[in-house]
C-alpha positions as CSV (number, residue, x, y, z in Angstrom):
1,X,-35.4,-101.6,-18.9
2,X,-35.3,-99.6,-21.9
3,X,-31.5,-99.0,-22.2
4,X,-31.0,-102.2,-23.1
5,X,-32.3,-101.4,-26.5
6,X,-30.1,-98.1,-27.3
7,X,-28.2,-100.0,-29.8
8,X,-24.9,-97.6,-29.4
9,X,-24.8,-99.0,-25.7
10,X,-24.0,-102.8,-24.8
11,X,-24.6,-104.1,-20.9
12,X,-23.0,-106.8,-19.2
13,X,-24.9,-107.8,-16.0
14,X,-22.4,-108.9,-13.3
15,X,-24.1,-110.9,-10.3
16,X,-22.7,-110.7,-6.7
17,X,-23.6,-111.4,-3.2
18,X,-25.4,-108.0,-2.2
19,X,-27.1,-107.5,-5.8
20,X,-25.9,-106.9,-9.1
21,X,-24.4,-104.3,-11.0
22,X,-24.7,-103.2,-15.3
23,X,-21.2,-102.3,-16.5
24,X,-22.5,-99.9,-19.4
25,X,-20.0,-99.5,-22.7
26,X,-21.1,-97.2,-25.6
27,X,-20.0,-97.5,-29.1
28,X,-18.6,-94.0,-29.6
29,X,-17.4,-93.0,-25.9
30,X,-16.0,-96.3,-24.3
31,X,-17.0,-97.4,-20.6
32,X,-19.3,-95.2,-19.5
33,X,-19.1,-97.2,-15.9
34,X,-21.8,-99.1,-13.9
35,X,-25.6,-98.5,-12.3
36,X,-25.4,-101.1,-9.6
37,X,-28.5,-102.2,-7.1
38,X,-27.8,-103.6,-3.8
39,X,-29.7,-104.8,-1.2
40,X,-28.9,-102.8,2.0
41,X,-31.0,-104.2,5.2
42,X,-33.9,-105.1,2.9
43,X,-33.7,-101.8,1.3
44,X,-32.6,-101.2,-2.9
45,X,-30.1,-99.1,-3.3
46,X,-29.2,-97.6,-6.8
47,X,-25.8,-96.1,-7.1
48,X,-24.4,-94.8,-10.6
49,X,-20.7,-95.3,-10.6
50,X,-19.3,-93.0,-13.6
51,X,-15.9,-94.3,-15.5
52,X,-13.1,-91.5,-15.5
53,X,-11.4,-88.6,-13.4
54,X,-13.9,-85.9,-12.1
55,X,-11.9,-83.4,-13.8
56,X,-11.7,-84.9,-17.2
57,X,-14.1,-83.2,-19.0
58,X,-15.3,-86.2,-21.0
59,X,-16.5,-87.9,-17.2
60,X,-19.6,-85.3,-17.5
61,X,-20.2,-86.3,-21.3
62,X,-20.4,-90.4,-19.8
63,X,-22.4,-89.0,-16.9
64,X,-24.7,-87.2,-18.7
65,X,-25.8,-90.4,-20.2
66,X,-25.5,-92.4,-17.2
67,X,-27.6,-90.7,-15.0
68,X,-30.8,-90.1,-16.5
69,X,-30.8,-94.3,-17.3
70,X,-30.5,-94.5,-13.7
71,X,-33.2,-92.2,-13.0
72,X,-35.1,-94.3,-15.6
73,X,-34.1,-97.6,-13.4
74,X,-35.3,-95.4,-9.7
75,X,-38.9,-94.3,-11.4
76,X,-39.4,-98.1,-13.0
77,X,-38.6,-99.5,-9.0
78,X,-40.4,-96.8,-7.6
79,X,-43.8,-97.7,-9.8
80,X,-43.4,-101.3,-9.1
81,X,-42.5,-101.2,-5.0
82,X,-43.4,-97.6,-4.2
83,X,-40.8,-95.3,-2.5
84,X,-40.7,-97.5,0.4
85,X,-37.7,-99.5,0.4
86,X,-35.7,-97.8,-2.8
87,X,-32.3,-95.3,-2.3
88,X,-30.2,-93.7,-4.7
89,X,-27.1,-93.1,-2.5
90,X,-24.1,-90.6,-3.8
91,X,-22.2,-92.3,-6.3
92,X,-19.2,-94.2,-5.6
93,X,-16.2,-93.8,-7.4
94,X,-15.4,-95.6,-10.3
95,X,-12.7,-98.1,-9.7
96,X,-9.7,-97.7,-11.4
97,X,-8.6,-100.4,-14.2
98,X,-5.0,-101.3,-14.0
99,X,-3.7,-101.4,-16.8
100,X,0.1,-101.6,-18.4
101,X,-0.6,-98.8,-21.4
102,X,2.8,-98.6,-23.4
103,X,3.2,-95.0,-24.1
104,X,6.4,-92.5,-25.8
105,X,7.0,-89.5,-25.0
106,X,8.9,-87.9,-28.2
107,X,11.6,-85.5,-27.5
108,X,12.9,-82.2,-29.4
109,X,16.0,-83.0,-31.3
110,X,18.2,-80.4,-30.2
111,X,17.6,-79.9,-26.3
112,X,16.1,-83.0,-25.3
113,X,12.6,-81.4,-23.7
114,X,10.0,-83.7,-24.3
115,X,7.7,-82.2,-26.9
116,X,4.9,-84.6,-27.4
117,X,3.3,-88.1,-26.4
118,X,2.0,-91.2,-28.3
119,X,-0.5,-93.7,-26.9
120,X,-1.0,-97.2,-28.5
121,X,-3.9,-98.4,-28.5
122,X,-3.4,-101.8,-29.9
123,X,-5.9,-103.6,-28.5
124,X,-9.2,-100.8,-29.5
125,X,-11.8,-102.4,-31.0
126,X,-13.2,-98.8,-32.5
127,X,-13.8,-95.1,-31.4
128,X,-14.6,-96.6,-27.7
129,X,-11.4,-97.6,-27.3
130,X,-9.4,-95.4,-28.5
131,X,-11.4,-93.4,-25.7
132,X,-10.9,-96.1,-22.9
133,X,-7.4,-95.2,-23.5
134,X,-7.6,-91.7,-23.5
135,X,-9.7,-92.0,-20.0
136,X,-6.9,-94.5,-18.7
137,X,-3.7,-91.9,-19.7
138,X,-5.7,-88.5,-18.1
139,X,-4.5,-87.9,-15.3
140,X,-0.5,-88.4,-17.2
141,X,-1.8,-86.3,-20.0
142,X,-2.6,-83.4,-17.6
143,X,1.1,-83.7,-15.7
144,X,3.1,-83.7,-19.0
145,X,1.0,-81.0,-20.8
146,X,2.1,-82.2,-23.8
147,X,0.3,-82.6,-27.3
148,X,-1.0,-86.3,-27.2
149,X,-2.1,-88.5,-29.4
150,X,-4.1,-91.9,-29.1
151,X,-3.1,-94.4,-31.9
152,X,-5.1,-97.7,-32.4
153,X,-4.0,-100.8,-34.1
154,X,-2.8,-100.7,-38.0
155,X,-5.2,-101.7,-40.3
156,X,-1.6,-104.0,-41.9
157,X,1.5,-104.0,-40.4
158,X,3.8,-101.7,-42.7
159,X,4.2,-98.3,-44.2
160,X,0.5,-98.9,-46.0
161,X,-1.3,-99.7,-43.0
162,X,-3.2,-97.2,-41.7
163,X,-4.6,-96.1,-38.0
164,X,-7.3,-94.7,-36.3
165,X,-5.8,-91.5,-35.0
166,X,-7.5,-89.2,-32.1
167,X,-6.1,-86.1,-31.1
168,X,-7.1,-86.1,-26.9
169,X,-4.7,-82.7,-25.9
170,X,-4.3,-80.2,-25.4
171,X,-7.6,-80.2,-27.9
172,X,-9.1,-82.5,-28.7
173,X,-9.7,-83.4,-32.8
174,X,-11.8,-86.1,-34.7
175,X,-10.7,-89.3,-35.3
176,X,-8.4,-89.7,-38.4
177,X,-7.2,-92.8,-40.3
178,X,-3.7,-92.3,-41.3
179,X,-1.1,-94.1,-42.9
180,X,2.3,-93.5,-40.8
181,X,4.3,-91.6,-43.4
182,X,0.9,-89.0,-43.0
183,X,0.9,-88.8,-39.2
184,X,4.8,-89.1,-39.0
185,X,5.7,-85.3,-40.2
186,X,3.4,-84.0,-37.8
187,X,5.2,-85.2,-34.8
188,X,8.4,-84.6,-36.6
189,X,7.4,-80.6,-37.0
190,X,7.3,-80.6,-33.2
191,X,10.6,-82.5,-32.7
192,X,12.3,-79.9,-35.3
193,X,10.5,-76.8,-34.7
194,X,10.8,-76.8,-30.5
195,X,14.3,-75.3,-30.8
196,X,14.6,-73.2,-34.1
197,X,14.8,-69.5,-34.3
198,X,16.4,-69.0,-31.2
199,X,19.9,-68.4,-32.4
200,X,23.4,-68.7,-30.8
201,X,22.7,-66.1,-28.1
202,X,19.4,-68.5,-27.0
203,X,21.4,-71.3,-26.9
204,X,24.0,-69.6,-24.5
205,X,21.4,-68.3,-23.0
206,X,20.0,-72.2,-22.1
207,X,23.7,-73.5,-21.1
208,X,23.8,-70.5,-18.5
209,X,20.7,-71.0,-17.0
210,X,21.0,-74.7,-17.1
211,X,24.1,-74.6,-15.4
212,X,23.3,-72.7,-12.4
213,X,19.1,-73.9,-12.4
214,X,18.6,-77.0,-14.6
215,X,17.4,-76.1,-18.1
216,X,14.3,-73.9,-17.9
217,X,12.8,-75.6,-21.1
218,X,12.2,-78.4,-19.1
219,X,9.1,-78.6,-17.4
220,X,9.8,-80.1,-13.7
221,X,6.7,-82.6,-14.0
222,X,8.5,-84.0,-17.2
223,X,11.6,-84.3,-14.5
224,X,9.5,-85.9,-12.0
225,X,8.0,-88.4,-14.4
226,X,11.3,-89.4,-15.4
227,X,12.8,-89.9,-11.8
228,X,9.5,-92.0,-11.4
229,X,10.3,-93.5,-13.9
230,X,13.4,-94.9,-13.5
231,X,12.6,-95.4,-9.4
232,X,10.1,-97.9,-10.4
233,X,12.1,-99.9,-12.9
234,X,14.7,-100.6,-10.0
235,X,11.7,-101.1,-7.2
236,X,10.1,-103.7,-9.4
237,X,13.3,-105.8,-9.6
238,X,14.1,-105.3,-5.6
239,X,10.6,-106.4,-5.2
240,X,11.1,-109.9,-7.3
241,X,14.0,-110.6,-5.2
242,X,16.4,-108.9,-8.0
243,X,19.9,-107.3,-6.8
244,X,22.1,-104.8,-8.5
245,X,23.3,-107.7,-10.9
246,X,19.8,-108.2,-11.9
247,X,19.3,-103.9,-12.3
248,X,22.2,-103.8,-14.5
249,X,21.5,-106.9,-16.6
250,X,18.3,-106.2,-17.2
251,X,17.1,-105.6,-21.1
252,X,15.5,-102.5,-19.9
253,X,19.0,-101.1,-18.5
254,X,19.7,-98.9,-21.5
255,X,16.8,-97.3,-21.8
256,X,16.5,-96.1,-18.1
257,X,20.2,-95.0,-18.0
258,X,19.5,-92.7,-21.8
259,X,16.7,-91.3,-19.6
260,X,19.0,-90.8,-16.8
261,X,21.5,-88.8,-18.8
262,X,18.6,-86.5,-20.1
263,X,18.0,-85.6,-16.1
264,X,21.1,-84.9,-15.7
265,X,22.0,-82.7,-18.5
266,X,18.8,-80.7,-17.7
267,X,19.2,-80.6,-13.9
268,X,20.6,-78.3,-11.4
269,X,22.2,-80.1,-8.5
270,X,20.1,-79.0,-6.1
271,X,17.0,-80.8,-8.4
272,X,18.7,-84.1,-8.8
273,X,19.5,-84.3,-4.7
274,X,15.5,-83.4,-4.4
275,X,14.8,-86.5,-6.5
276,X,16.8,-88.9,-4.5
277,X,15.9,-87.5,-1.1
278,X,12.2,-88.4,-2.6
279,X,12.1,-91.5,-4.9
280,X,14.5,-94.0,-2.9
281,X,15.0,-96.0,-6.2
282,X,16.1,-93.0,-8.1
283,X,18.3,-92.7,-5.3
284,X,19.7,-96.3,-5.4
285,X,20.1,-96.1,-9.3
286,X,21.9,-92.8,-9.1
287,X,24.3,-94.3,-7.1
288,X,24.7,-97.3,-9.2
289,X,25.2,-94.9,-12.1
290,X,28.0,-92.8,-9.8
291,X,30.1,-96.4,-9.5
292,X,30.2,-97.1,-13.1
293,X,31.6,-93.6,-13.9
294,X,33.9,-93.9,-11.1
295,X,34.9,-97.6,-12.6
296,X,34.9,-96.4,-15.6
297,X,37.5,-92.9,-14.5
298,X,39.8,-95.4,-13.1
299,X,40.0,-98.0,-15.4
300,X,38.2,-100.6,-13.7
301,X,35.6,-100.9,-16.5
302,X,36.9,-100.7,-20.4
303,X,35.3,-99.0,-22.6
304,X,35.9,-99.7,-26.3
305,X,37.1,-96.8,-28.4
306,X,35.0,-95.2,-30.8
């Protein structure tokens, strides 16, 4: 078949009991996702299975390389068996890869909001998988709306190293290499810059509303994705058999209740109750959260001084 000599494209034939299937990976794009044959009641069928989210708009770039190659594979069968016998069904789609993808989400220095995200991409072996990465993280990148970045491994471990770079929203950008003390000020601008020029009557202006509505700066998906969140760091350890002794010892502890305070300060009432009537492990650590202040108001838990 003659995409098996594109050279930007490597195949990997998988076997299984119905037929086979080519998992396609190009040099430059990533996956591009699999043309698979099966025998259905003595009958080929040719399915083209296209990696990503329908509505990322990089899913048409893979497809439009995809398809033709299985168009080539249909008019090779066809001139070998005939049209008797041969199907190209709608596709399938993809499966999704599950995959643990350690992100952070930077926030702005003086109100919290959450003003861009980082993706590492430690394991990329090039361009492609800096954009397997970017494919995996779509569907967060389009509910926090936030300026992302895809990083890939460091050249050297240090301030000298540098990193493959690609800009994936709300534009994308070329890759980059940078060194960190290049890429560093840019997210740094947004951290600073988020906040500044509004003045002391904007900041009143943000307590008020706060107060009565949650802060308005703060997008509610970015609320959601930290009630998530924290719902699924306590659901994890109730599924392993864990209790509250094993939520509150946990390493992770710190970090979910920093990200609890941030909800808090930037909630309404009404928004945090929402959240616990929906995520039942929000709910759960909420409560935990509510005993340690209460422990704490009446002594029952010291805290050093400052």
């Amino acid at each position: 078949m003659i995409f098996l000599l594109l050279p930007e494209i490597k195949v990997t034939k998988q076997e299984y009991a119905e037929g086979f299937s080519s998992a396609l990976r190009h040099k430059e794009l990533g996956d591009l996702g699999k043309i698979r044959l099966t025998d259905f009641n003595g009958e080929t069928q040719i399915s083209c299975e296209v990696a990503g989210d329908a509505a990322d708009p990089m899913t048409a770039t893979r497809q439009s390389i995809l398809e033709p190659l299985t168009r080539e594979i249909v008019d090779h069968m066809v001139k070998l068996k005939g049209d008797a016998g041969i199907s190209a069904p709608p596709a399938p789609p993809f499966p999704a890869i599950k995959k643990v993808v350690e992100s952070k989400e930077l926030q702005c220095l003086q109100c919290d909001e959450f003003v861009a995200m980082l993706i590492y991409a430690e394991d990329a072996d090039g361009p492609g998988g800096l954009e397997d990465y970017a494919r995996m993280m779509y569907q967060k990148m389009v509910a926090l709306d936030l300026p992302t970045w895809v990083i890939g491994p460091q050249e050297k471990v240090g301030p000298d190293g540098p990193a493959d770079i690609l800009k994936v929203w709300p534009e994308r950008e070329p890759i980059c290499r940078m060194k960190p003390d290049e890429f560093n000020p840019i997210v740094e601008k947004l951290q600073e810059s988020h906040c500044a020029g509004g003045g002391e009557r904007a900041g009143k202006n943000r307590a008020k509303d706060k107060a009565t509505r949650g802060n308005p700066d703060m997008h509610p998906k970015q609320k959601a994705k930290i009630a998530v969140d924290i719902h699924e760091f306590v659901k994890k350890i109730k599924e392993g058999g864990g209790t509250e002794k094993e939520i509150i010892t946990s390493p992770k502890i710190i970090r979910q209740m920093e990200k609890f305070k941030i909800l808090m300060d930037n909630s309404s009432q009404e928004e945090m109750d929402n959240l616990a009537a929906k995520y039942d492990g929000f709910y759960e650590f909420a409560i935990l959260m509510e005993s340690f202040a209460l422990a704490i108001e009446e002594g029952d838990i010291k805290v050093p001084p400052r």
